[in-house]
C-alpha atoms as a printed R data frame, in Angstrom:
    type eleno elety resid chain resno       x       y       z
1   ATOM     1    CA   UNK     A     1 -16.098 -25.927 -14.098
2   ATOM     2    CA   UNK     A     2 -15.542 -23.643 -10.831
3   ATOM     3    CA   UNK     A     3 -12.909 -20.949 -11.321
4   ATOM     4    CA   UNK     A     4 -10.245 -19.756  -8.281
5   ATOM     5    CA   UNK     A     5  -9.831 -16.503  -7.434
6   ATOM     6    CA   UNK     A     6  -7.720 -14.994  -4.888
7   ATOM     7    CA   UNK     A     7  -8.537 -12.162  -2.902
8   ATOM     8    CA   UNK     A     8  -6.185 -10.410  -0.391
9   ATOM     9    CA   UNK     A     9  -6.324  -7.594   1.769
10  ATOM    10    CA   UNK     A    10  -2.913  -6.133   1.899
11  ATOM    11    CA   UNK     A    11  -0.820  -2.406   2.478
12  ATOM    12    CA   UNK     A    12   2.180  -0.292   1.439
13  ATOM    13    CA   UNK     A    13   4.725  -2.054   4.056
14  ATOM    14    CA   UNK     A    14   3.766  -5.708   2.797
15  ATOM    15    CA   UNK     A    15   2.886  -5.621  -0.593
16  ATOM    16    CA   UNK     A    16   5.263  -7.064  -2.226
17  ATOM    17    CA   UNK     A    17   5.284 -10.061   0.100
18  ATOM    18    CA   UNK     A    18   1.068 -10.096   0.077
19  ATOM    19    CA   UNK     A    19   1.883 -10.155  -3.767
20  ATOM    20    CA   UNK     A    20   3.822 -13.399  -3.529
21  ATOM    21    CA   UNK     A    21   1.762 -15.236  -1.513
22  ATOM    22    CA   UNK     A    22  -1.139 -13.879  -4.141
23  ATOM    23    CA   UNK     A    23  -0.255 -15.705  -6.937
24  ATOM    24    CA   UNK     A    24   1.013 -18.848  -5.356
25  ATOM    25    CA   UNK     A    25  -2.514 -19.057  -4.260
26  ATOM    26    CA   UNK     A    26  -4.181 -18.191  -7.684
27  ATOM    27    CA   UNK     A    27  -1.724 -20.888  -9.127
28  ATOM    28    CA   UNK     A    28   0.905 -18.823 -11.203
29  ATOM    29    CA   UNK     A    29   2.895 -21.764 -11.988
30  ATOM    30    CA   UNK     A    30   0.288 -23.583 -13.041
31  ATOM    31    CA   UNK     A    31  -1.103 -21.279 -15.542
32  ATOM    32    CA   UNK     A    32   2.099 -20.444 -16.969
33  ATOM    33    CA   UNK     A    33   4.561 -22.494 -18.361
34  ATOM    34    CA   UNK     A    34   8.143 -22.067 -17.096
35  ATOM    35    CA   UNK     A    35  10.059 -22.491 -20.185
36  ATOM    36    CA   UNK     A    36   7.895 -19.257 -22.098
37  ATOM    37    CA   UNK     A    37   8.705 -16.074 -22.181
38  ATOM    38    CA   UNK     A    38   6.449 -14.150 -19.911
39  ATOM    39    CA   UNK     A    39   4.396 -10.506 -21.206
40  ATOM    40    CA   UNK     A    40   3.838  -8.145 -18.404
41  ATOM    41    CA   UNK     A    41   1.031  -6.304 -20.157
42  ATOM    42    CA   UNK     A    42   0.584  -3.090 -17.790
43  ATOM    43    CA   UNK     A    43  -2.367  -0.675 -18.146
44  ATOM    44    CA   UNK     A    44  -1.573   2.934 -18.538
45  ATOM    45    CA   UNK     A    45  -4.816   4.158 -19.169
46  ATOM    46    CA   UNK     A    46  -3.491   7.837 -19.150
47  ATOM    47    CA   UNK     A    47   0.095   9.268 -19.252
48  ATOM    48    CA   UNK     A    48  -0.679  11.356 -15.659
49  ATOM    49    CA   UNK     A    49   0.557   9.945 -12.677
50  ATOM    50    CA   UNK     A    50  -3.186   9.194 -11.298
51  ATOM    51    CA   UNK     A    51  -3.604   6.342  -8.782
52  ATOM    52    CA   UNK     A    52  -6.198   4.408  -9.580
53  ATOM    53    CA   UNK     A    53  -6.073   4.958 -13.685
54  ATOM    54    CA   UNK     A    54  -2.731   3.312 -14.263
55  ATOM    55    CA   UNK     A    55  -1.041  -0.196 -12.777
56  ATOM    56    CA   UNK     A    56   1.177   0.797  -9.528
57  ATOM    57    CA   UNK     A    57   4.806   0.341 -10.065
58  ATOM    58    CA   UNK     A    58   4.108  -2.023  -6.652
59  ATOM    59    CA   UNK     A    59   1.656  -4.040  -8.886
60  ATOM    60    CA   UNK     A    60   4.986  -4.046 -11.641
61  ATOM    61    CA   UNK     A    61   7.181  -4.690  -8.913
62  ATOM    62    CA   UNK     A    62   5.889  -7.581  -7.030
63  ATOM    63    CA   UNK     A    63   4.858  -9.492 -10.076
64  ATOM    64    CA   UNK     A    64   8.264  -9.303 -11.404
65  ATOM    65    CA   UNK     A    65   9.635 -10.244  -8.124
66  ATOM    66    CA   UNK     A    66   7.260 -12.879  -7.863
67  ATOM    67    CA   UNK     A    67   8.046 -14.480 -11.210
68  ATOM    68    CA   UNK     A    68  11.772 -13.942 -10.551
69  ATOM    69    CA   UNK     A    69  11.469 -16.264  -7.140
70  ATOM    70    CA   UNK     A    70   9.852 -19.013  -8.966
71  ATOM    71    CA   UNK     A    71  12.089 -19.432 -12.040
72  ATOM    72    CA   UNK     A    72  10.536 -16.998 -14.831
73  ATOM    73    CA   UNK     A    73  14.103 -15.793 -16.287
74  ATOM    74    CA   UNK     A    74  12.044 -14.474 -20.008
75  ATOM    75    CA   UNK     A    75   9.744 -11.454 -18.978
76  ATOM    76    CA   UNK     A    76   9.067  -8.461 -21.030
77  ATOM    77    CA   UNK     A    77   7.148  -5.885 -19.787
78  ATOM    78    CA   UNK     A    78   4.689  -4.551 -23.426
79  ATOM    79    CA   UNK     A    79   3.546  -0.868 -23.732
80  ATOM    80    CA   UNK     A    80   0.773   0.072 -25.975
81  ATOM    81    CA   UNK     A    81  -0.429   3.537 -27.804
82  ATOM    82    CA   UNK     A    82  -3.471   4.862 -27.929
83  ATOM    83    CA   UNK     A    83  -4.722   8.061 -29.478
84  ATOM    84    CA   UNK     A    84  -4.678   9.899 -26.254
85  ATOM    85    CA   UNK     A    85  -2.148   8.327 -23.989
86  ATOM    86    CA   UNK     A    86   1.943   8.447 -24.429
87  ATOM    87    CA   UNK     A    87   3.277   5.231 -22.889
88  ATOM    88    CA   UNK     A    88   6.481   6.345 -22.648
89  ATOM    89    CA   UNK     A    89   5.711   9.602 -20.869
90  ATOM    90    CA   UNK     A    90   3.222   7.107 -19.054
91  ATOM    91    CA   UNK     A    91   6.093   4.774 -17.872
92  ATOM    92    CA   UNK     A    92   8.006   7.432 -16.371
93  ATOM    93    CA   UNK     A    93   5.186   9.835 -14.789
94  ATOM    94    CA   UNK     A    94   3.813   6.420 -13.098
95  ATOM    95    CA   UNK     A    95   7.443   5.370 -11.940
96  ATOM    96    CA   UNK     A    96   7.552   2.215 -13.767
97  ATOM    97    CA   UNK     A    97  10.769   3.343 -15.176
98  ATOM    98    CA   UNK     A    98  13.597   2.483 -11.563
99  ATOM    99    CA   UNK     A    99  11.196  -1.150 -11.228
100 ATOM   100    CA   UNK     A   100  12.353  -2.503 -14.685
101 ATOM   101    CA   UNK     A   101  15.823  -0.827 -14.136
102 ATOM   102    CA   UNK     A   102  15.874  -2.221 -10.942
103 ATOM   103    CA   UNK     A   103  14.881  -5.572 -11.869
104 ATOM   104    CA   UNK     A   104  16.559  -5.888 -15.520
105 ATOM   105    CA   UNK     A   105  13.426  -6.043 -17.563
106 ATOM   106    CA   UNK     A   106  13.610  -4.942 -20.980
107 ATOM   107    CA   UNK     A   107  10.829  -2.892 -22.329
108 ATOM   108    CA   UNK     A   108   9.162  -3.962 -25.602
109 ATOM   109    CA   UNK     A   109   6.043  -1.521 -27.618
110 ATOM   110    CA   UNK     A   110   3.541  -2.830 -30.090
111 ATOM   111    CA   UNK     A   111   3.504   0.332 -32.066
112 ATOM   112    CA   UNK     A   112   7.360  -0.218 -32.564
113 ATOM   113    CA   UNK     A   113   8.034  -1.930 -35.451
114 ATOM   114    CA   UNK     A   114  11.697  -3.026 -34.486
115 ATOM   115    CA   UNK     A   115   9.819  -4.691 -31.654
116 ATOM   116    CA   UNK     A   116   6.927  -6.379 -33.246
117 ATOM   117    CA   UNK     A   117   5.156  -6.414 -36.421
118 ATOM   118    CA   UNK     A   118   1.549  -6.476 -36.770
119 ATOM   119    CA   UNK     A   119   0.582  -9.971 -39.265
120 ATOM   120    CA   UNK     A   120  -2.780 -11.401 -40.439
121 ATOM   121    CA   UNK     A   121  -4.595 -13.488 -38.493
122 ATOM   122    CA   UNK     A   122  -7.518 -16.187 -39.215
123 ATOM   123    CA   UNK     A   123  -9.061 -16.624 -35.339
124 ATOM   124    CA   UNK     A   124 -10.164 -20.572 -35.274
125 ATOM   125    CA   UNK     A   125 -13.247 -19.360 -32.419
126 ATOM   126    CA   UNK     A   126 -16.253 -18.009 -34.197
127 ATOM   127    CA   UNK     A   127 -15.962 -14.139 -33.695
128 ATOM   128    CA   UNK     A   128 -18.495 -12.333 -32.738
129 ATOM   129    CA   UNK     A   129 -17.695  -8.500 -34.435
130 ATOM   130    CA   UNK     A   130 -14.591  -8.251 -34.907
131 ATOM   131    CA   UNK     A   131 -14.519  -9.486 -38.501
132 ATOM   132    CA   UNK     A   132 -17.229  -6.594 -39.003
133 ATOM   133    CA   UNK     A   133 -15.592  -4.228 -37.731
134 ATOM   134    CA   UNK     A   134 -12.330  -5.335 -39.503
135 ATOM   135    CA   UNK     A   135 -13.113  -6.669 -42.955
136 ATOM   136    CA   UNK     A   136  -9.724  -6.467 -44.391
137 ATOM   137    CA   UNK     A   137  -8.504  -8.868 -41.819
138 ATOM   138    CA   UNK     A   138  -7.462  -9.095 -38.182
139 ATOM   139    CA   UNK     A   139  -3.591  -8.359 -37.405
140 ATOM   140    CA   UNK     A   140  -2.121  -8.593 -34.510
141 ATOM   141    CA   UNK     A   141   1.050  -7.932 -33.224
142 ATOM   142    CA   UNK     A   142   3.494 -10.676 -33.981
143 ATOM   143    CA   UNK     A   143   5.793 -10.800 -30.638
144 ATOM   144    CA   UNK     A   144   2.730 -12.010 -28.577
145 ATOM   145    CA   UNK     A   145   2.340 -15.175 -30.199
146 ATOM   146    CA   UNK     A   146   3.649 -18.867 -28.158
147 ATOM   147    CA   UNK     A   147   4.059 -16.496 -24.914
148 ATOM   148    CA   UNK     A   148   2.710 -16.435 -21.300
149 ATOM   149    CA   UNK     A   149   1.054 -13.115 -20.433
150 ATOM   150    CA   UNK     A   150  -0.074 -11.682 -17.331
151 ATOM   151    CA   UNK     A   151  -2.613  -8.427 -16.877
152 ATOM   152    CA   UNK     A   152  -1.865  -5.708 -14.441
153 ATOM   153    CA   UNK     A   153  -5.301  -4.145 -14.632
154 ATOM   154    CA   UNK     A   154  -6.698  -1.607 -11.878
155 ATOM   155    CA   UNK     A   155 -10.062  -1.753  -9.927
156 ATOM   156    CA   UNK     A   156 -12.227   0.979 -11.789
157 ATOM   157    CA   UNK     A   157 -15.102   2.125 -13.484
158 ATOM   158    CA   UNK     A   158 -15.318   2.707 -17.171
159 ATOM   159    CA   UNK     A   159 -17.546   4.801 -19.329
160 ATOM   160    CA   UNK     A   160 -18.028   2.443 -21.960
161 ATOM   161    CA   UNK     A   161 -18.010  -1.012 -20.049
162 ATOM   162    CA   UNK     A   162 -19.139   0.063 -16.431
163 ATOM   163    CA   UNK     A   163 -15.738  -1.532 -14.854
164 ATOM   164    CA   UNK     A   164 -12.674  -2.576 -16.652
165 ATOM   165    CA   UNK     A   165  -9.924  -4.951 -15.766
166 ATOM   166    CA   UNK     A   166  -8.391  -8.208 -17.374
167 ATOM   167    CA   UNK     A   167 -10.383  -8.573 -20.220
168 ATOM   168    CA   UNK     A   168 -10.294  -4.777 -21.008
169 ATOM   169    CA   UNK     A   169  -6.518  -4.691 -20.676
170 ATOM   170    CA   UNK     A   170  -6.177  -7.142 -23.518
171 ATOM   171    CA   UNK     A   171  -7.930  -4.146 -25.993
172 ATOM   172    CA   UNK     A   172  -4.861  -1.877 -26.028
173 ATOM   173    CA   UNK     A   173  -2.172  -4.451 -26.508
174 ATOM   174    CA   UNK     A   174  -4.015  -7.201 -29.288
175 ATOM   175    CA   UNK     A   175  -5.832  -3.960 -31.340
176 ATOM   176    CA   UNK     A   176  -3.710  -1.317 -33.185
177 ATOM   177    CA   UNK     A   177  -4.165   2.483 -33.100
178 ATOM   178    CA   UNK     A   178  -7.854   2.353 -34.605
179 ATOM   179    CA   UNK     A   179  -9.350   0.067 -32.068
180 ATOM   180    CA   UNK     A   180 -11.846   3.253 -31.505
181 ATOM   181    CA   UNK     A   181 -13.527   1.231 -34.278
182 ATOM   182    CA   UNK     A   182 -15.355  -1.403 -31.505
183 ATOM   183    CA   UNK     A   183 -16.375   1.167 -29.161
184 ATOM   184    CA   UNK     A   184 -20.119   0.642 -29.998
185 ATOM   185    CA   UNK     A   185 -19.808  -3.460 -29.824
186 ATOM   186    CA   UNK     A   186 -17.070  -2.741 -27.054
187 ATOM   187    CA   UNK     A   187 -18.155  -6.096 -24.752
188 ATOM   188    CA   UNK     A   188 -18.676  -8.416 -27.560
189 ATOM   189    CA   UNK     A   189 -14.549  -7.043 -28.680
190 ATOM   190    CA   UNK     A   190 -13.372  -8.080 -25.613
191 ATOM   191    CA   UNK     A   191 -14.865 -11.636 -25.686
192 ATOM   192    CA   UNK     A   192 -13.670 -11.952 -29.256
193 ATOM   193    CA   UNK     A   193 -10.299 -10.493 -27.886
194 ATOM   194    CA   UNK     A   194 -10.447 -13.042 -24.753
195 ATOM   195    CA   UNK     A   195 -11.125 -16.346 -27.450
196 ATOM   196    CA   UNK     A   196  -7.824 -15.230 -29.633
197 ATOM   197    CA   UNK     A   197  -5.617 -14.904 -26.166
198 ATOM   198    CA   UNK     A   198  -6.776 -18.326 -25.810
199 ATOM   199    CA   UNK     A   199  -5.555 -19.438 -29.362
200 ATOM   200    CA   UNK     A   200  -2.391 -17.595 -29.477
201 ATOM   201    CA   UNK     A   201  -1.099 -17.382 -25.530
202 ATOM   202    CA   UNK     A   202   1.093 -20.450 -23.681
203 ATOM   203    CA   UNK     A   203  -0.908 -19.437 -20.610
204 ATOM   204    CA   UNK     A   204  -2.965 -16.049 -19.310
205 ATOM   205    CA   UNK     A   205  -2.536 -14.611 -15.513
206 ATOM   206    CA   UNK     A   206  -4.060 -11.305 -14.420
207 ATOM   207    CA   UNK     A   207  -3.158  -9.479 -11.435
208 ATOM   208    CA   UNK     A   208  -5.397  -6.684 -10.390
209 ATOM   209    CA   UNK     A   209  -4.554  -3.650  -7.999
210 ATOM   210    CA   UNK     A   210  -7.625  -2.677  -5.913
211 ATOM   211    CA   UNK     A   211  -5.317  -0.493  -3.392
212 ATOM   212    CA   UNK     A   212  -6.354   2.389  -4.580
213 ATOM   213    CA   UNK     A   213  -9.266   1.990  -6.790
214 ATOM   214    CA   UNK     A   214 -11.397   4.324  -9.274
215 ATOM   215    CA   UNK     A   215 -14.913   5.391  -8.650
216 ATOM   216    CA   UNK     A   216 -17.052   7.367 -11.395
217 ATOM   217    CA   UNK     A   217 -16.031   7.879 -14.967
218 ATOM   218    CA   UNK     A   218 -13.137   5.912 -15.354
219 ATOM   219    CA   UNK     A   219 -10.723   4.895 -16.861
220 ATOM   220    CA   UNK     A   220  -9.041   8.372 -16.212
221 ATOM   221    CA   UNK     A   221 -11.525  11.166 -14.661
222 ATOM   222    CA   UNK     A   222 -12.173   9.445 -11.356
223 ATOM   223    CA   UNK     A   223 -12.440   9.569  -7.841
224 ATOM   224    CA   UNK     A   224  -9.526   7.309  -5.762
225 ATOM   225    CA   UNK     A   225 -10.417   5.419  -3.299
226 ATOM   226    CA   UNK     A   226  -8.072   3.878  -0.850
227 ATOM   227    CA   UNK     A   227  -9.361   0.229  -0.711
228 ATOM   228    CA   UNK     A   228  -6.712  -1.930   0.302
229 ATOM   229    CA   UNK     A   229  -7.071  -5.140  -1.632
230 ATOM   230    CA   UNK     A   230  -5.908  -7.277  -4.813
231 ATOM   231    CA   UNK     A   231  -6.787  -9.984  -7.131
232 ATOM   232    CA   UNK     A   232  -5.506 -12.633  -8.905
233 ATOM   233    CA   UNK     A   233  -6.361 -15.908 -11.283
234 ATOM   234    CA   UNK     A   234  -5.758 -17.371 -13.643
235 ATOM   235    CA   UNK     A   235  -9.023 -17.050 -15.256
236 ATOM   236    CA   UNK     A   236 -10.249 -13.214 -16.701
237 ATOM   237    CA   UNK     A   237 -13.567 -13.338 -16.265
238 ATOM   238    CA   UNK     A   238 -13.617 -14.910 -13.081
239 ATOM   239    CA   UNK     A   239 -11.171 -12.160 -11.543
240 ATOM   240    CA   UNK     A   240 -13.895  -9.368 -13.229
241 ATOM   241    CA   UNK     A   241 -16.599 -10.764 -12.165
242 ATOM   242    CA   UNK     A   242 -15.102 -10.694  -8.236
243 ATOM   243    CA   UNK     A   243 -13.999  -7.263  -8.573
244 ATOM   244    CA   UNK     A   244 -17.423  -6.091 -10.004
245 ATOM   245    CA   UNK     A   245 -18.637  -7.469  -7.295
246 ATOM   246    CA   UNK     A   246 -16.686  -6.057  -4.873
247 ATOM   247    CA   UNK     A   247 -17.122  -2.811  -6.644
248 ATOM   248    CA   UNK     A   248 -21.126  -2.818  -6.446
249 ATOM   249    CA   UNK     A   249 -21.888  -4.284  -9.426
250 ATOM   250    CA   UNK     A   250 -23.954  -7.058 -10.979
251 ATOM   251    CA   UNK     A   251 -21.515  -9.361 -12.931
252 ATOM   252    CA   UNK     A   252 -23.486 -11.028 -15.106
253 ATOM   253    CA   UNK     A   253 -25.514  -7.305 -15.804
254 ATOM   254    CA   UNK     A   254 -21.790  -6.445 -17.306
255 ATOM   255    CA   UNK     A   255 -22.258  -7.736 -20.998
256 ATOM   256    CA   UNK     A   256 -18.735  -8.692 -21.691
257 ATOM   257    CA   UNK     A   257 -18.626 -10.745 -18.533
258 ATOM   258    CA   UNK     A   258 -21.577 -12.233 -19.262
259 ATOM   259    CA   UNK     A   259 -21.076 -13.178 -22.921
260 ATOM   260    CA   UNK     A   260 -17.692 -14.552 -21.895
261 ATOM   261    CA   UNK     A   261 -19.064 -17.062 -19.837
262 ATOM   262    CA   UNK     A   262 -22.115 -18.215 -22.197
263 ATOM   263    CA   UNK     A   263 -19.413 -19.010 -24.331
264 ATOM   264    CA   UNK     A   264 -17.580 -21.336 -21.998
265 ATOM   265    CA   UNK     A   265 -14.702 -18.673 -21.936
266 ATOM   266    CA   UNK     A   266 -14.081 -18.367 -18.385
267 ATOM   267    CA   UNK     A   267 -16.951 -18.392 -15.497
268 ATOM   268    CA   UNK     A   268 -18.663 -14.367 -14.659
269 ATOM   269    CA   UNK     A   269 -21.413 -16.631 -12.185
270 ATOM   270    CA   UNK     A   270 -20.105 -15.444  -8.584
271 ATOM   271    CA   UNK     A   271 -21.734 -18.953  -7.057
272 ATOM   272    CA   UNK     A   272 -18.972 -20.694  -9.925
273 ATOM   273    CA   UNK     A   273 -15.773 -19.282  -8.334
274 ATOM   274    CA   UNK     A   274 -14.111 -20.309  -5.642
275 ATOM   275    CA   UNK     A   275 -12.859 -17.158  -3.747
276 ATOM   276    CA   UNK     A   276 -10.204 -17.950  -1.371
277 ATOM   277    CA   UNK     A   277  -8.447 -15.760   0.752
278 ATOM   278    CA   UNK     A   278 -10.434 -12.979   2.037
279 ATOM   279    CA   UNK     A   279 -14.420 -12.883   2.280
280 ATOM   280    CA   UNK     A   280 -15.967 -10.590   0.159
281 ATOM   281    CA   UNK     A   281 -19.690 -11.741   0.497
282 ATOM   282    CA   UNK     A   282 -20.678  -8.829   2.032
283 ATOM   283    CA   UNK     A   283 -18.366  -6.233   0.114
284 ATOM   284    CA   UNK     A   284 -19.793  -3.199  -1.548
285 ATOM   285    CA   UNK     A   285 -17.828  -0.507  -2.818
286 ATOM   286    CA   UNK     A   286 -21.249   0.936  -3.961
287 ATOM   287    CA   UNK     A   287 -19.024   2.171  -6.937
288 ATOM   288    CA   UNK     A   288 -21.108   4.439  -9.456
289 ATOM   289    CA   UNK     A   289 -19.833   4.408 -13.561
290 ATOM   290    CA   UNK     A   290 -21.269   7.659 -14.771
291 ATOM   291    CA   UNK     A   291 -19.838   9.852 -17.636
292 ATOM   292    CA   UNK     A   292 -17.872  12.969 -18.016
293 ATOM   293    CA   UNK     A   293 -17.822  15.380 -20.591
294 ATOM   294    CA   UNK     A   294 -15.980  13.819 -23.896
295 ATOM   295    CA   UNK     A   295 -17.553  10.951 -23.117
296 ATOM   296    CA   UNK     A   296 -21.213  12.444 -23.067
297 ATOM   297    CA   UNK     A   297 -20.295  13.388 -26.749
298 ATOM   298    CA   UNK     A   298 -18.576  10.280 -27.934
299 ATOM   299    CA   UNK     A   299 -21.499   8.266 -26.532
300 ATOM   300    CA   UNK     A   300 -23.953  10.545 -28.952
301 ATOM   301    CA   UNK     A   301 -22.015   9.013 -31.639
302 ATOM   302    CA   UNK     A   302 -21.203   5.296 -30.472
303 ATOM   303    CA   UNK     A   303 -24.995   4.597 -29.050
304 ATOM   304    CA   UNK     A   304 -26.626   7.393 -29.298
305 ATOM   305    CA   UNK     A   305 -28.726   9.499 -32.272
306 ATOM   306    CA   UNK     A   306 -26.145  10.372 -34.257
307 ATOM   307    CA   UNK     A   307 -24.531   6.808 -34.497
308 ATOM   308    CA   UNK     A   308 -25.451   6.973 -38.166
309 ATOM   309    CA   UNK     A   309 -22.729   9.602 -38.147
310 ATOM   310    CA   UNK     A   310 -19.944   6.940 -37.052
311 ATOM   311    CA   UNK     A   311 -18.264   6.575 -40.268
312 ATOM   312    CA   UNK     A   312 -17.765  10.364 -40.906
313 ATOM   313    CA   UNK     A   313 -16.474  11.190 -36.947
314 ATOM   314    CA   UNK     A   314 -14.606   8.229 -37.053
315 ATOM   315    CA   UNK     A   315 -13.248   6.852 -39.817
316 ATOM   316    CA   UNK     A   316 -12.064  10.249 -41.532
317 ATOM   317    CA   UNK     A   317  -9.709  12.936 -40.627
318 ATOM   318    CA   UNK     A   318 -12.473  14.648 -38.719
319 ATOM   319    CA   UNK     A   319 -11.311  11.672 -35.805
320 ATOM   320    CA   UNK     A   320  -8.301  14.109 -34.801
321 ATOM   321    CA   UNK     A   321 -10.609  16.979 -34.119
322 ATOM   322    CA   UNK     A   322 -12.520  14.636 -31.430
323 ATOM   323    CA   UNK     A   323  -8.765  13.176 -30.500
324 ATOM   324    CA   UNK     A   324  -7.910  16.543 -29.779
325 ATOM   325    CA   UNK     A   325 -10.558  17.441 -28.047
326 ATOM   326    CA   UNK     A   326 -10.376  14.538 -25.748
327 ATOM   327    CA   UNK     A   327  -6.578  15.308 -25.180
328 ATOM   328    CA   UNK     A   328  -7.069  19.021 -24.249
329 ATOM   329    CA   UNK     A   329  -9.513  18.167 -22.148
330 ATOM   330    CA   UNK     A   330  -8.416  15.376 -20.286
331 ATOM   331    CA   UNK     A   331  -4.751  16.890 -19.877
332 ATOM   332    CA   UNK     A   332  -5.326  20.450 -19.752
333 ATOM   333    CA   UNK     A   333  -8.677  21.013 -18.437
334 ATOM   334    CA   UNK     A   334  -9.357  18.125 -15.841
335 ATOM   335    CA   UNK     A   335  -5.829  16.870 -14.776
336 ATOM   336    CA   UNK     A   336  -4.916  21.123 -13.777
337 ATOM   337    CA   UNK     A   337  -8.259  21.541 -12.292
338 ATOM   338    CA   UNK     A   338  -9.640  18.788 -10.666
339 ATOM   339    CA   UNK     A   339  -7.030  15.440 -10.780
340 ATOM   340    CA   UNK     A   340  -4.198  17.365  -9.099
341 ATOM   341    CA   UNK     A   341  -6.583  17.972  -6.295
342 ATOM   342    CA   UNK     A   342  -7.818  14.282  -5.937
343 ATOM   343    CA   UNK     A   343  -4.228  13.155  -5.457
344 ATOM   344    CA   UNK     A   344  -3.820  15.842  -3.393
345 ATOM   345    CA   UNK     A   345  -6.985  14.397  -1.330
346 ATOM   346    CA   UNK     A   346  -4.927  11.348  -0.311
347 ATOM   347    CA   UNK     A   347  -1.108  12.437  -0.591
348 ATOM   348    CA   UNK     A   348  -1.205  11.456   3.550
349 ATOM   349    CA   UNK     A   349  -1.954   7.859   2.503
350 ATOM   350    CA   UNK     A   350   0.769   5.173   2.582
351 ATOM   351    CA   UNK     A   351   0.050   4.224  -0.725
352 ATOM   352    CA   UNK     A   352   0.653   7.555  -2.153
353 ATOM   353    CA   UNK     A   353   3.998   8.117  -0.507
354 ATOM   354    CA   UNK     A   354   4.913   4.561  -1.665
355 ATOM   355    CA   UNK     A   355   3.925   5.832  -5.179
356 ATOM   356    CA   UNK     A   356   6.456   8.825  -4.403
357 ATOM   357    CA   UNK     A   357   9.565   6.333  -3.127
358 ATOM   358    CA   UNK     A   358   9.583   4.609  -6.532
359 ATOM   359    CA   UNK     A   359  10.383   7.718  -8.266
360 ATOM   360    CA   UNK     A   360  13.663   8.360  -5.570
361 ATOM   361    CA   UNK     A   361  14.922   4.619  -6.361
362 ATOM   362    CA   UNK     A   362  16.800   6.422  -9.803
């Protein structure tokens, strides 16, 4: 079965029109059924307001506008925690905030238990690790259940899956706070992950922001690059697999990707999708995942020689000495010193000074 994809080329003074068109031809409607409430599941992969790391409050904003045009009256936009990242300090810095003012969409979070509760559930797929890693049970977050959701992922690199997009977004909202737990089976998570979305979604959409995109060791310490494009389909894997591609990698070398589509979960085999829209045969990025320096030390842990250590580092109190040491660094070491000055590299950009005019709108 051949998977769509569609790829656009787009910039700050049409996006939210380039957006519409988008998804009409991905197939929105067809994915997701009208008469379901809709999950905008965003991606703040850090608090700081760093293009590239974070969905673009034009990525919010078109999608909503999109859905709005076509009849989608139920949409919720979903914010997750994780140990290092504040979502609400996330939705503001990244200007999220005047979109779902501006466009009357509630806010719901999955560590908020007036919002959601987190219940038992028996997947009917076979899982791969995720009973492992969770003997007690999986749980997941009640609210998502019998609903449409759609992925506003970024195009970047990651330090523990080489790229990240739709499939990685589903980690922070289907996983509670210790989802740390499936860092060293991370890809064979996410295809468990993709199989329950499958079970437990009325339909799955991802839209993916390439504008400004993240090169090096992602998802928060990277370089942005101003790249112009998005994604969309209705299919995860297919919509990874272009924008590895596009990015300079190999998707079927990407194990998640690839595992995903051995099991018949979506299609990661570039000469299986149907791109439509713009060519991207001979698009190269020649994106590079490398590490930086909390990640050099978690990776000693998670697949390296002390992995016999994981239980001690990670499953004791010790964890918030490593938490805290990822959260100093990250937010007072690297944003100061080095983060500032990559937004700083491309403040001239359109997209950065339509980044800016969200946060006037309130």
């Amino acid at each position: 079965m051949r998977a769509k994809v569609a790829v656009i080329k787009t910039r700050p003074e049409t996006v939210i029109e380039d957006i519409d068109g988008l998804v009409e031809t991905a197939g929105l409607k067809d994915a997701l059924p009208l008469d379901k409430p809709t999950i905008l599941k965003d991606n703040i992969s850090w608090h700081m307001p760093f293009l590239s790391a974070n969905t673009t409050p034009w990525q919010l904003d078109g999608i909503i506008k999109a859905l709005g045009k076509r009849g989608y009256r139920n949409v919720v936009c979903v914010e997750n925690r994780t140990v290092v990242t504040n979502p609400v300090k996330g939705q503001r810095l990244n200007h999220y905030t005047p979109v779902l003012i501006e466009n009357s969409i509630p806010v719901k979070s999955n560590f908020n238990p007036d919002h959601m509760r987190w219940i038992r559930y028996e997947p009917k797929a076979e899982m791969l690790v995720l009973h492992k890693v969770y003997p007690k049970g999986i749980y997941l977050p009640d609210y998502f259940f019998d609903k449409n959701i759609i992925h506003l992922p970024t195009m970047k690199c990651h330090i523990y899956t080489t790229m990240t997009g739709a499939m990685k977004n589903a980690f922070g909202g289907l996983l509670n706070h210790k989802r740390h737990y499936t860092h060293s089976v991370i890809h064979e998570t996410l295809v468990d992950l993709l199989a329950i979305q499958k079970e437990i979604h009325s339909g799955i959409f991802a839209l993916t922001d390439g504008t400004v995109a993240g090169d090096g060791a992602g998802p928060r310490t990277m370089m942005p690059v101003i790249k112009n494009y998005m994604l969309a389909s209705a299919d995860s894997v297919a919509v990874d697999a272009v924008s590895a591609k596009m990015m300079g990698f190999d998707p079927m070398s990407i194990g998640c990707i690839r595992i995903a589509h051995e099991r018949g979960l979506g299609v990661g085999r570039l000469e299986e999708i149907e791109v439509v829209g713009e060519d991207i045969s001979k698009i190269n990025f020649n994106f590079r995942q490398c590490d930086n320096f909390v990640s050099r030390a978690g990776k000693l842990f998670w697949f390296g020689p002390l992995k016999s250590l994981q239980t001690l580092m990670f499953r004791t109190p010790l964890v918030y000495a490593f938490i805290f040491g990822s959260f100093f660094y990250h937010d007072y070491i690297w944003w100061p010193t080095v983060g500032k000055r990559r937004m700083k590299q491309i403040e001239d950009s359109g997209w950065y000074k339509l980044f800016q005019s969200y946060n006037e709108r309130i």
